[in-house]
C-alpha positions as CSV (number, residue, x, y, z in Angstrom):
1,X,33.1,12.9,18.3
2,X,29.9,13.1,16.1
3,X,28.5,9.9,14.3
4,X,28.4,10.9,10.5
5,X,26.1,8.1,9.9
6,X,23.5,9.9,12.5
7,X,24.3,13.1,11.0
8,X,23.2,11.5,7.7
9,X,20.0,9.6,9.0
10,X,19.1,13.4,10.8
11,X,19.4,15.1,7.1
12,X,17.0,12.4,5.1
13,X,14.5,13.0,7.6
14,X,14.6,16.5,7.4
15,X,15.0,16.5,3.5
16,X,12.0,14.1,3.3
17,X,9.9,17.0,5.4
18,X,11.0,19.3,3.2
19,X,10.8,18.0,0.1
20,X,6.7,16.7,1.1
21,X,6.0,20.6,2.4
22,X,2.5,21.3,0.9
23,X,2.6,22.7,-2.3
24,X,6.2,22.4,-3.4
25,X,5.5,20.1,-5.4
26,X,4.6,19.6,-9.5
27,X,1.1,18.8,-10.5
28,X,0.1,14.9,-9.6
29,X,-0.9,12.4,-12.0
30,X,-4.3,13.2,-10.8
31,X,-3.9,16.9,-12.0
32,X,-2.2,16.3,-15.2
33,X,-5.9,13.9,-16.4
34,X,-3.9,10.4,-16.0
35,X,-5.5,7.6,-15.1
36,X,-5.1,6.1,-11.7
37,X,-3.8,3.1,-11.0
38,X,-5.9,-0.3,-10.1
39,X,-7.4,-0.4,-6.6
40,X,-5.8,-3.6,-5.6
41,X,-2.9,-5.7,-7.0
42,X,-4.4,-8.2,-9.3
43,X,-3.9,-11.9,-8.3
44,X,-2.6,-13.8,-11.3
45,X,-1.3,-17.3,-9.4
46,X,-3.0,-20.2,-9.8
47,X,-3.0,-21.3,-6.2
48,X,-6.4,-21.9,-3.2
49,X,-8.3,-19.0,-2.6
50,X,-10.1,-19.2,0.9
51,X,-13.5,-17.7,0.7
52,X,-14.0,-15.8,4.0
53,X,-17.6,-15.6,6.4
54,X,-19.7,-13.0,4.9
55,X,-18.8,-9.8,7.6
56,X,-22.7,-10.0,8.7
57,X,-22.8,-13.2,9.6
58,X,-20.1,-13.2,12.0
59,X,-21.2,-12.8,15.5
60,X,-19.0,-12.3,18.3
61,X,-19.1,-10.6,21.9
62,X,-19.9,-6.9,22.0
63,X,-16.5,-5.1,24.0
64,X,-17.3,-1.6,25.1
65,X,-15.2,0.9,22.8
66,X,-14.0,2.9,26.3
67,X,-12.4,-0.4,27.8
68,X,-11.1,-1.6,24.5
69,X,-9.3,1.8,24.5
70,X,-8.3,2.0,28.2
71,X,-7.1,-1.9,27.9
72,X,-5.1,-1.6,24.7
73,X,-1.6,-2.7,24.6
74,X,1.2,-4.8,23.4
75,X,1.0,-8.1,24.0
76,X,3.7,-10.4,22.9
77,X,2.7,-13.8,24.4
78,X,0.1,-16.4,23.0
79,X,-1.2,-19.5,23.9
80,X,-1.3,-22.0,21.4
81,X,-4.8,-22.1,20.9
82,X,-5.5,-20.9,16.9
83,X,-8.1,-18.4,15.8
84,X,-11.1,-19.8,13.6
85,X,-11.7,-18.5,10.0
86,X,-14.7,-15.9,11.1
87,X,-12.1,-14.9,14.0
88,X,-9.6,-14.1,11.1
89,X,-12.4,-12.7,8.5
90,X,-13.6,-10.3,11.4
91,X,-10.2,-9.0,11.7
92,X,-9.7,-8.4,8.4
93,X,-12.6,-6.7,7.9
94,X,-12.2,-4.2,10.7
95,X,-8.7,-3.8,9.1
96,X,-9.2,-3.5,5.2
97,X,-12.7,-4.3,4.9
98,X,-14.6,-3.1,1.6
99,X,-17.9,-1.3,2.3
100,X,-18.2,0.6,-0.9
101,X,-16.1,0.7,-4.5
102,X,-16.2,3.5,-7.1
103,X,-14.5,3.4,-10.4
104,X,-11.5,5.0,-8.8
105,X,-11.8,4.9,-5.6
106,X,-13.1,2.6,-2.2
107,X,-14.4,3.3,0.6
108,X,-13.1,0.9,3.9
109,X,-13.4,0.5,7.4
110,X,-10.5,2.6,8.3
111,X,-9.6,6.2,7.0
112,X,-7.3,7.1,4.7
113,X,-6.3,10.4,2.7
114,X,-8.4,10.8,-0.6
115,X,-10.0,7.2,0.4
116,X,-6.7,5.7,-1.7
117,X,-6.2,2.7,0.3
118,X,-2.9,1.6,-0.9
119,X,-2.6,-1.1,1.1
120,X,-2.1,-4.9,0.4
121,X,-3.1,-7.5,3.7
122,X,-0.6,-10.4,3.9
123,X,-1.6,-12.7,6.7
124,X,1.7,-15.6,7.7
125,X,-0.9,-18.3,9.0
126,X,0.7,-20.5,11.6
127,X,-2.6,-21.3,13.4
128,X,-5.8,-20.9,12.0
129,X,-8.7,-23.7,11.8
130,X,-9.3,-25.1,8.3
131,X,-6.5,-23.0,6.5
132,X,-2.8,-24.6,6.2
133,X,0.3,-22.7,7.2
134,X,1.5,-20.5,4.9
135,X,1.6,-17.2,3.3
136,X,-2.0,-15.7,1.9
137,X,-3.3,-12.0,0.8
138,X,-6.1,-11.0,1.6
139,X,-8.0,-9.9,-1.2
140,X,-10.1,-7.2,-0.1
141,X,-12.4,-6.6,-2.9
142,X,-13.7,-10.0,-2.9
143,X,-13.4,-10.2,0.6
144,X,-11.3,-13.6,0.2
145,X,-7.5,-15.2,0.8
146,X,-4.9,-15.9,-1.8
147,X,-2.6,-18.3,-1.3
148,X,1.0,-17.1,-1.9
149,X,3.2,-19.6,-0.5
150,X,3.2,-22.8,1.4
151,X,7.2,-23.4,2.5
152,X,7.4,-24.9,5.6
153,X,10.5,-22.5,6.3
154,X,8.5,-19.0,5.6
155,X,8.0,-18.4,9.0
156,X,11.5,-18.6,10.5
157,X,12.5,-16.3,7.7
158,X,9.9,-13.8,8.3
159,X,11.2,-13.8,11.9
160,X,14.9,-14.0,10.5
161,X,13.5,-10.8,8.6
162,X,11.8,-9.0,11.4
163,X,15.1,-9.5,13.3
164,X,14.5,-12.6,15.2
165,X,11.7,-11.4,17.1
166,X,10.3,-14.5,18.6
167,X,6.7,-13.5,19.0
168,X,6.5,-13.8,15.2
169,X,7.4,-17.7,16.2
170,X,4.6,-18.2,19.0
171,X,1.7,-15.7,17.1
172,X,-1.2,-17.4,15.5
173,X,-1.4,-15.0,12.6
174,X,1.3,-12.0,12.1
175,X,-0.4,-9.4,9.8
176,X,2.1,-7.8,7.1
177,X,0.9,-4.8,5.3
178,X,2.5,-3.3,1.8
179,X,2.1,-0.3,0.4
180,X,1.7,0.2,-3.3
181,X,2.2,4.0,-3.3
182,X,0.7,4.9,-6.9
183,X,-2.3,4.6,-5.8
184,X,-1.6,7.7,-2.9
185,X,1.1,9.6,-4.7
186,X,-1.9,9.6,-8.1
187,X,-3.3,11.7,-6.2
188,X,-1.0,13.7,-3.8
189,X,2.3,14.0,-5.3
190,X,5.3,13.0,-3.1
191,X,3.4,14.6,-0.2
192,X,1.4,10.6,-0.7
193,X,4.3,9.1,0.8
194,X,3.6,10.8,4.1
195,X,0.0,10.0,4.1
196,X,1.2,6.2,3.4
197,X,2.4,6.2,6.9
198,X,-0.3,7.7,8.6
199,X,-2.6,5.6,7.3
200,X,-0.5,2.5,8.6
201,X,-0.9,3.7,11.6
202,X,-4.8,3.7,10.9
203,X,-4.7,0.2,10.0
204,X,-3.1,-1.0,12.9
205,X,-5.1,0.4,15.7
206,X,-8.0,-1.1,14.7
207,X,-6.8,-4.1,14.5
208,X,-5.9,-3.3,18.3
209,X,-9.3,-2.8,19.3
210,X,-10.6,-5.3,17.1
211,X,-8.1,-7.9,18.4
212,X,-10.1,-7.6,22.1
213,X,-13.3,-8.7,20.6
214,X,-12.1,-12.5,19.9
215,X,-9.7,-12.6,22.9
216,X,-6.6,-11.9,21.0
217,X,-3.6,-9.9,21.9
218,X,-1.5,-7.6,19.0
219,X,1.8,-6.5,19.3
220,X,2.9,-4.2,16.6
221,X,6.2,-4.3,14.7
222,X,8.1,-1.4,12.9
223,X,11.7,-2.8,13.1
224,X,12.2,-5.0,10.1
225,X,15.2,-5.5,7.3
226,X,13.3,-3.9,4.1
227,X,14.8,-5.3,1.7
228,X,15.1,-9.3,3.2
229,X,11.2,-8.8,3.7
230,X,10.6,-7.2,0.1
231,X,12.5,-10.4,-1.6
232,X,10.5,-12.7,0.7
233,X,7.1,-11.3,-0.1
234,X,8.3,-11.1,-3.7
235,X,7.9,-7.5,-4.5
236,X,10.4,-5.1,-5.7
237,X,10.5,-2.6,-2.6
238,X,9.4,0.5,-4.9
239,X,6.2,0.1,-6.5
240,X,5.3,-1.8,-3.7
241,X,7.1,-2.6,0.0
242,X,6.4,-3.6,3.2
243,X,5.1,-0.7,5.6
244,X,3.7,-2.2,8.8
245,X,3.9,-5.8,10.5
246,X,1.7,-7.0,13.6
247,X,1.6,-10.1,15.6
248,X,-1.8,-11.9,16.4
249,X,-2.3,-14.6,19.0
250,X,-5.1,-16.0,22.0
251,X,-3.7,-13.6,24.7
252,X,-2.2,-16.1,27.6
């Protein structure tokens, strides 16, 4: 006997393809002369904000592009060692960094359709020198950290909300990126939606490839309850919601 709820999951997919065909869609917000949305999510708490080494001034040891390639790969045990600030600045700047900003647009260190970057970084910090546990954003622009919240408890309940998956527990730094789709779907219509997802999967190689150069290991993580990690990163889950998660630790 069939499973209606597979038939179900099956159809969405198909009626997301579909409905995201090029050109079957009305003219964007672009088109139509509005005005696009900000290029990152303003900060309005007053909490710490971690300034961040200067990307330059960061020197670590050079790893051959063809073996950080042939040698990436999941990796979902750490040692307890934590990463230092430049460590965690580097990665972030391979990630999200900022090399150029336009009125409406930036230019990063990883692609993206239209250069719309409509990603927010949220790093849970459970080992990092000189930064406290807790959760921060990164705020790309200024090329600093944002405190967002300092409960003791956040990290069991991001693992609770990336269904218990224990490397979450034993990482140094998971990486948690949003999407805020405006700023794609200005431009491209539903169709951005798609391009939100490729670009995740941008995002997370290099921080792969990036990971090798200060001895870390990544393991990435797709399988996650939406809505528990939307209420716990204190967005609404439509103008803005969790796409992508990856774990960062010393590799053992």
């Amino acid at each position: 006997m069939s499973n209606p709820g597979a038939r179900s999951l099956r159809g969405a997919g198909k009626e997301f393809m579909l409905r995201t065909e090029y050109g079957s869609q009305p003219p964007s917000d672009q088109m139509l002369g509005h005005p696009p949305p900000p290029l990152e999510v303003p900060y309005t708490k007053a909490k710490t904000v971690v300034p961040l080494p200067a990307p330059g001034s960061i020197i670590l040891p050079a790893v051959d592009l063809v073996d950080a390639i042939e040698g990436r790969t999941s990796i979902r045990n750490y040692t307890p060692e934590p990463l230092t600030l430049p460590e965690v600045a580097f990665l972030l700047w391979c990630t999200q960094g900022v090399r150029h900003v336009d009125r409406i647009f930036t230019l990063r260190t990883v692609p993206s359709a239209g250069a719309r970057h409509a990603f927010e970084t949220y790093l849970l910090i459970n080992r990092v020198e000189d930064v406290p546990p807790g959760l921060y954003r990164y705020l790309a622009l200024e090329h600093r950290l944002a405190e967002e919240s300092r409960d003791p408890g956040i990290v069991r309940q991001v693992a609770a909300g990336c269904l218990d998956q224990q490397h979450i527990l034993k990482s140094a730094v998971p990486f948690l990126w949003t999407a805020v789709p405006d700023r794609m779907t200005w431009r491209y219509g539903e169709r951005g939606y798609r391009y939100l997802h490729l670009d995740a999967g941008h995002v997370c190689q290099n921080l792969y490839l990036a990971a090798l150069s200060v001895g870390c290991g990544v393991c990435a993580i797709a399988a996650f309850d939406d809505a528990a990690m939307n209420r716990l990163l204190g967005i609404d889950g439509e103008g803005q919601f969790l796409i992508y998660v990856a774990t960062v630790g010393k590799k053992s």
